[in-house]
N, C-alpha and C positions, 0 to 999 in steps of 0.2 A: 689574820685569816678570820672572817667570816664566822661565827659556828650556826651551824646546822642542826636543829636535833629532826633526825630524818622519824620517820612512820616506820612502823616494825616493818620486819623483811616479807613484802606480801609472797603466794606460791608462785612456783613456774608460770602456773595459766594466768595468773594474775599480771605476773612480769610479762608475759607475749601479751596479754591483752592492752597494757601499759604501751611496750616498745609501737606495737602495732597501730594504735592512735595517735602519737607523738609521730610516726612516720608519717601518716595519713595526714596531717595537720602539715606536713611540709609539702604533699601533693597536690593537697588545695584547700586553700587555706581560708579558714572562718572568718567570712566577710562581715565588718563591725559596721550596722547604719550609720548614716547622718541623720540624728536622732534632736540637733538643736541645730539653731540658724541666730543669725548674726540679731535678729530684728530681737530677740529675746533682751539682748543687752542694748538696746536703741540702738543700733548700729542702723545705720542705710548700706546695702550692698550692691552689686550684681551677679547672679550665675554668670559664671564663665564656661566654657570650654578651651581648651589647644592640647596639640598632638605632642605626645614623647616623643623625643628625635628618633625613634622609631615606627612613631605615627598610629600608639596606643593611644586612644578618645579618653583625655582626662576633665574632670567637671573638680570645680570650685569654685570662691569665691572673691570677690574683690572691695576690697574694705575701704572708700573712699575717706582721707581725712583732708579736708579742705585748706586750702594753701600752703600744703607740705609737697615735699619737691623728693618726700624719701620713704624709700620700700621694702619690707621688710616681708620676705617671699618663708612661708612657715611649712614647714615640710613634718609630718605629726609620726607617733611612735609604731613599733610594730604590733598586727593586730588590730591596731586602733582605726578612726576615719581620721577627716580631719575635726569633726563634731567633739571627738575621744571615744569614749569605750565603755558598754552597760555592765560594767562587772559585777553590778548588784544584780543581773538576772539573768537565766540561763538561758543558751550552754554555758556563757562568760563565767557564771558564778561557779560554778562546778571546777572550771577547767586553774582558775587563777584563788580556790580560796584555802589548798593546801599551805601557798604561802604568802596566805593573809592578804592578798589582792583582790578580795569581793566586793568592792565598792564601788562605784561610779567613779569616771573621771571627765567631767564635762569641760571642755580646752577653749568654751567659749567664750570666758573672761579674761584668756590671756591674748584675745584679737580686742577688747574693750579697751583692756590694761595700755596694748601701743598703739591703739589708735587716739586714745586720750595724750598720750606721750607725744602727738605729733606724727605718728607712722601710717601712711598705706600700709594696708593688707592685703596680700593673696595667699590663701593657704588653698589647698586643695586637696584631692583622694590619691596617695601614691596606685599605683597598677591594683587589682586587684581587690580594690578596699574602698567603700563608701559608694559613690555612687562611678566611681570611673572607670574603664570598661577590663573586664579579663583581659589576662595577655599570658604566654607563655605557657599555656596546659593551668596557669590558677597556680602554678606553684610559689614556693617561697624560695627567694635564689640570696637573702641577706645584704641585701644590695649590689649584684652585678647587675640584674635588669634594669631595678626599681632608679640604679641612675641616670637610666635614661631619660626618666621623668623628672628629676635635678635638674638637669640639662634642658628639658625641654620648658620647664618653667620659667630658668634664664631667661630662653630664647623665646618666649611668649611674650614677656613682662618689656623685654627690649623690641618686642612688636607693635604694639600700642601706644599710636601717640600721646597721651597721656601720662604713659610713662615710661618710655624708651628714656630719656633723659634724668630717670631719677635715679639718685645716689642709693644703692640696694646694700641691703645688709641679707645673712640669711638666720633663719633660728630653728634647727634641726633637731630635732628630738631622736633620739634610740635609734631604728631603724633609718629614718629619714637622715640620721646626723649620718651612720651608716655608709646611705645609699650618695650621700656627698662627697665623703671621704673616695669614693670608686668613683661617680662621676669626679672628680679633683685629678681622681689617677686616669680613666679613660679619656675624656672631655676636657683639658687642661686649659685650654685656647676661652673655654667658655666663658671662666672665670676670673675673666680679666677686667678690670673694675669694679668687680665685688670686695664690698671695704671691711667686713667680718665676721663671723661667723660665732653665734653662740650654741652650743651642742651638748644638750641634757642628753646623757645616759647611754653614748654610744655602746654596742655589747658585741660581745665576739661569740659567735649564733653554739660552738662546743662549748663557752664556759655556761651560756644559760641554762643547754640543755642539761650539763653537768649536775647542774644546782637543782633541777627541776626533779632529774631520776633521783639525786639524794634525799630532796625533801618529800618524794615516794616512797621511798625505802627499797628501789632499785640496786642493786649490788653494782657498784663503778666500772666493773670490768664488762658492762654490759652495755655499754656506751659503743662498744664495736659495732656490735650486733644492730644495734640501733643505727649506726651511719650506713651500713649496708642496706638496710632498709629504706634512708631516706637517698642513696643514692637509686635504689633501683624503680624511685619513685621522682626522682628530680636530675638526675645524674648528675647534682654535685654533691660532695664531698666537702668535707669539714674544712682541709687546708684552704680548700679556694675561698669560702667564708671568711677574709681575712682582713677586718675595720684595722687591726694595729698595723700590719704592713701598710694599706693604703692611707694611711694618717703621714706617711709619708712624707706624700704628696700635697697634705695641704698649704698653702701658698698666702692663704690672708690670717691677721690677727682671729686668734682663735679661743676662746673662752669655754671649757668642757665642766659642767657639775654632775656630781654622782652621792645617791645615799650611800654611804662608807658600807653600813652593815647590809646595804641589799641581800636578801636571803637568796637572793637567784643569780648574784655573782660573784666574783671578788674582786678588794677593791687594785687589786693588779693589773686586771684588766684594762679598764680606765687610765691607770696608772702608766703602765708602759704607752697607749695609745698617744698622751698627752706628752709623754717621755721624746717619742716619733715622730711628733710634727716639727719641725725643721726650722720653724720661725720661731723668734726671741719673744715676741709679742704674744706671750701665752698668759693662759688662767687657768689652773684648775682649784677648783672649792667641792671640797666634802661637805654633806649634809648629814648632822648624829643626830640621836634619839628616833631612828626607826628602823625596822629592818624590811620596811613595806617598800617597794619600789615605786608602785603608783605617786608615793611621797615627794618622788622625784620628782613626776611630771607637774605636780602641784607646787613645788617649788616657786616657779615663777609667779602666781597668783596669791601665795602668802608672803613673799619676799623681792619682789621684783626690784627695786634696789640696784642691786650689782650689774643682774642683766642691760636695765635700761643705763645703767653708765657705761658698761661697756659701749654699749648700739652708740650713744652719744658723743663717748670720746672718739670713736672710730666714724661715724657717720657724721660731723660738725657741720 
């Protein structure tokens, strides 16, 4: 387990003023810019736009690698764009620096990283984040809606001639790995030709908050309290929040890493998700020496290695 050393026990007013922003951040939720672009790393691109199978207006981009026949659709973490996330300035710095997450995490070397590899790219802004349009009241649903946007980027990427015909992998990050794992369970049909799936840091949305009221110094049993508030603000509830049930359902070779000592989870979480997925064709790798999570996402950019064998064995 994990340890925590949490912040002394703040007052009452302090603790409702805490529960009360943590609700309010599920209601509508702090939209992170696109803050870098592809041209920074020489990349040539295009703006794209296509509709979530529910016909939410998503924007992204398309990462041209010239005579590669293979696509690598990047779905980015919660909170973040597809850009990543200014945690060095605020509100970001504020809201993530309790547990040591006030850093930048710019994700635009990890579209450099596979397009030198030989990959297209399309990443783009899940619902709600970057530049792609509101949907659902702004709230955070931990991926029941957000997969609709999974899905609909499938069915985008398989709309263009260009690359309808290309051999797709996906690389899911946190919420995005998430909002997969529920399109996988909603959308099953979608996913058929998709050859495998790499997935940093999927999170089950009660352990995060968990970790989050501890390293506040929120007393645990206030965690109730707190779900009532983001239900009378989203009307879901914690069970339905559920990445390790719908891991399920995943269906292609699957590759999941996780900082062990994340301070915002535990490593069980992870664990049983990977434990759930039903195909023999697994990976999961702990990352030590940190208890920063952002660690995670950076992972692929100081060790990419594993990742790209994976994509390679699986995508030949």
């Amino acid at each position: 387990m994990t340890e925590v050393h949490a912040a002394p026990a703040p007052a009452e007013e302090q603790i409702d003023r805490i529960l009360q922003a943590m609700a309010d951040s599920f209601g509508r939720q702090l939209r992170s810019p696109v803050l870098h672009w592809p041209s920074e790393q020489g990349l040539d691109y295009q703006d794209i736009t296509f509709p979530a199978l529910d016909g939410v207006p998503l924007e992204g981009w398309f990462i041209p690698a010239a005579g590669s026949d293979k696509l690598i659709i990047a779905n980015h973490p919660m909170g973040f764009s597809r850009s990543g996330i200014p945690a060095h300035l605020e509100p970001w710095k504020s809201i993530w620096s309790s547990s040591g997450n006030d850093f930048e995490v710019n994700l635009l070397p990890d579209y450099k990283i596979l397009h030198d590899a030989g990959y297209n790219v399309l990443a783009y802004d899940l619902r709600n984040f970057g530049l792609s349009s509101a949907a659902n009241g702004g709230i955070a649903s931990s991926g029941i809606f957000e997969a609709r946007d999974v899905a609909g980027s499938l069915a985008y990427a398989r709309s263009r001639p260009d690359t309808r015909g290309m051999t797709t992998g996906l690389f899911s990050r946190c919420l995005g790995c998430s909002s997969t794992f529920a399109a996988m369970t909603q959308f099953p049909e979608i996913f058929d030709g998709v050859r495998c799936l790499v997935g940093p840091q999927p999170v089950t949305m009660k352990t995060i908050v968990a970790r989050r009221l501890a390293v506040l110094g929120v007393p645990a049993d206030r965690i109730d309290d707190l779900e009532q508030r983001i239900i009378l603000q989203t009307s879901i509830g914690f069970a339905r929040r559920a990445p390790q049930e719908w891991a399920r359902n995943v269906r292609v070779p699957a590759f999941l890493y996780q900082v062990h000592d994340d301070v915002l989870t535990e490593p069980s979480d992870v664990q049983t998700m990977f434990d759930n997925v039903p195909v023999a064709d697994k990976k999961l790798q702990w990352i030590h020496g940190t208890t920063r999570r952002w660690d995670g996402y950076l992972e692929f950019q100081r060790h990419p290695e594993p990742m790209l064998d994976w994509f390679a064995t699986h995508m030949p």
